[in-house]
C-alpha positions in Angstrom: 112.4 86.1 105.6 112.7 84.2 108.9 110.9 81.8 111.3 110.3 83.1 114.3 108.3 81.3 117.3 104.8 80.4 117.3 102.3 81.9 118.3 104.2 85.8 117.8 103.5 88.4 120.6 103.3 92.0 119.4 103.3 94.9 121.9 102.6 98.9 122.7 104.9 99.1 125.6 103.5 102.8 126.0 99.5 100.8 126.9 100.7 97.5 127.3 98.2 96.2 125.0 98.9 93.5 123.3 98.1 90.9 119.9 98.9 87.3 119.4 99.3 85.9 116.3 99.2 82.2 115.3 101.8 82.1 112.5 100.7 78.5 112.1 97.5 78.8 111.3 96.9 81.3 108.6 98.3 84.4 110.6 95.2 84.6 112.4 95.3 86.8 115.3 93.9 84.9 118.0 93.8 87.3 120.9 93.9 91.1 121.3 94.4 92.5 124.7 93.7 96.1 125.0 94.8 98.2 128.1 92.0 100.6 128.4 91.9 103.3 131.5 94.2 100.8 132.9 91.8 97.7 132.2 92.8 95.1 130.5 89.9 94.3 127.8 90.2 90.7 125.8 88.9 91.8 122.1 88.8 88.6 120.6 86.9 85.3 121.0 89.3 82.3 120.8 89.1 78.9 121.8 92.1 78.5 124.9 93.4 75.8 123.0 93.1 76.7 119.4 97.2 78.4 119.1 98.1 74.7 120.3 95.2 72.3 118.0 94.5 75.1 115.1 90.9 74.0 115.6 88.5 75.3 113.8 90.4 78.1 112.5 88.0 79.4 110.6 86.0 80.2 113.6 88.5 81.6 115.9 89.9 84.9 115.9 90.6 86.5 113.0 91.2 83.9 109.9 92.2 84.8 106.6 89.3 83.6 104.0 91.4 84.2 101.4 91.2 84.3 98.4 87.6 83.6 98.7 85.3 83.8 102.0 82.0 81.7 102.4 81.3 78.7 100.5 81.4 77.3 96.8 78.8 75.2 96.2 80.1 71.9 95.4 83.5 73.5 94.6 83.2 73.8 91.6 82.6 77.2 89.5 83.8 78.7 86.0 85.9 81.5 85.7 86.7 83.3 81.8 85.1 80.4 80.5 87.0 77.5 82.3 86.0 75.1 84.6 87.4 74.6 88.3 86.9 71.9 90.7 88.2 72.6 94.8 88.7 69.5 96.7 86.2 69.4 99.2 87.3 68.3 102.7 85.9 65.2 104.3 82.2 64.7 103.1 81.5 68.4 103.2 78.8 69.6 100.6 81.0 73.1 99.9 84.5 74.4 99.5 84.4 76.9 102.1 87.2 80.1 103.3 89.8 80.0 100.7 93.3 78.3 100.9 95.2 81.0 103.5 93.6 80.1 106.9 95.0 76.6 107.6 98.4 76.9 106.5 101.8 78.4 107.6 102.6 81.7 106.3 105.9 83.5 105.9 106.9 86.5 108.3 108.8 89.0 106.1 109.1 91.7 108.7 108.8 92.6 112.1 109.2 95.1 115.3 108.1 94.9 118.6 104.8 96.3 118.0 104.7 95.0 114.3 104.5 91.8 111.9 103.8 91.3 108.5 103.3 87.8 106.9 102.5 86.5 103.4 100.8 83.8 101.6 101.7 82.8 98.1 99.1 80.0 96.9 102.3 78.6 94.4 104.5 79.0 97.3 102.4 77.9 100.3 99.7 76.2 99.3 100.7 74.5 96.1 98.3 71.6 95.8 95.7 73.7 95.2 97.3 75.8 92.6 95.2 74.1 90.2 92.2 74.9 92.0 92.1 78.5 91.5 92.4 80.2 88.0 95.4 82.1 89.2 98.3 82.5 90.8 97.4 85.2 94.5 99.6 86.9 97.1 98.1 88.1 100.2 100.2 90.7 102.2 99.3 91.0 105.8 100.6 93.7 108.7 99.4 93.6 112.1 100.1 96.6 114.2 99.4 98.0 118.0 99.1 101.3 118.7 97.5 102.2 121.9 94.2 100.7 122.2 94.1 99.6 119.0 94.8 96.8 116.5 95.4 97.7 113.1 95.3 95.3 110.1 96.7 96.6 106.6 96.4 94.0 103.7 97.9 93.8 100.1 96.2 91.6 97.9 98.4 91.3 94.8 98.2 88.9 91.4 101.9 87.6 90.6 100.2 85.9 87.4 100.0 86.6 83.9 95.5 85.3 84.1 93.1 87.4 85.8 92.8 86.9 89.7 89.2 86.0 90.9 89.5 86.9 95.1 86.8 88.3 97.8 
């Protein structure tokens, strides 16, 4: 595993199309410019600012909600018959998007028209390993081919307890 620079530039040289990712924040692939009939087309909404600030990254590009999109009310729920409590952030009423989207992950592999990151709550997030009633690994690849962006994810329970993830 290494660090490379952020944000991480993946390209087709055959199209030129090209993704950005912000390692970052959460992996999320910020901008996707495909090369269509010799247009360029820019696929995803971003803030200009948000590989620099990280703001809001939850609604720029594509974030991570992992391992659980959309809110949980209160955070607090019961899972196989235990009780959980997820800090809530500021004075919001909900925990909201899971633990992967704000933080740094971990590039394990890369070419020039590839990457592949991964999040390890224990590993990457581990203040909140209390807060979920397992351990979770989320595998991501990003890929250009042409026109297109391809995202292939692994979602995969390094635990001994049943993993609870949307």
């Amino acid at each position: 595993m290494f660090a490379p620079a952020d944000p991480i530039s993946i390209v087709d040289k055959v199209s030129g199309s090209q993704a950005s990712i912000s390692l970052k924040h959460g992996f999320n692939c910020f901008r996707f410019r495909a090369v269509v009939d010799g247009r360029v087309v820019d696929v995803i909404d971003s803030a200009a600012d948000f590989p620099d600030t990280g703001a809001r990254p939850s609604g720029n590009g594509t974030p991570i909600l992992f391992p659980f999109p959309n809110r949980i009310a209160g955070g607090r729920f019961q899972w196989d018959g235990k009780d959980y409590q997820i800090p809530l952030a500021g004075n919001a009423p909900n925990a909201i998007h899971g633990f992967a989207h704000t933080v740094p992950w971990r590039v394990i592999a890369r070419t020039e028209d590839t990457v592949t990151a991964e999040f390890q709550l224990s590993r990457d997030n581990p203040a909140m390993v209390k807060s979920w009633p397992a351990d979770c690994r989320i595998q991501l690849r990003y890929g250009v081919l042409g026109a297109t962006l391809r995202m292939d994810i692994t979602i995969s329970n390094p635990d001994d307890r049943p993993l609870p993830w949307g």
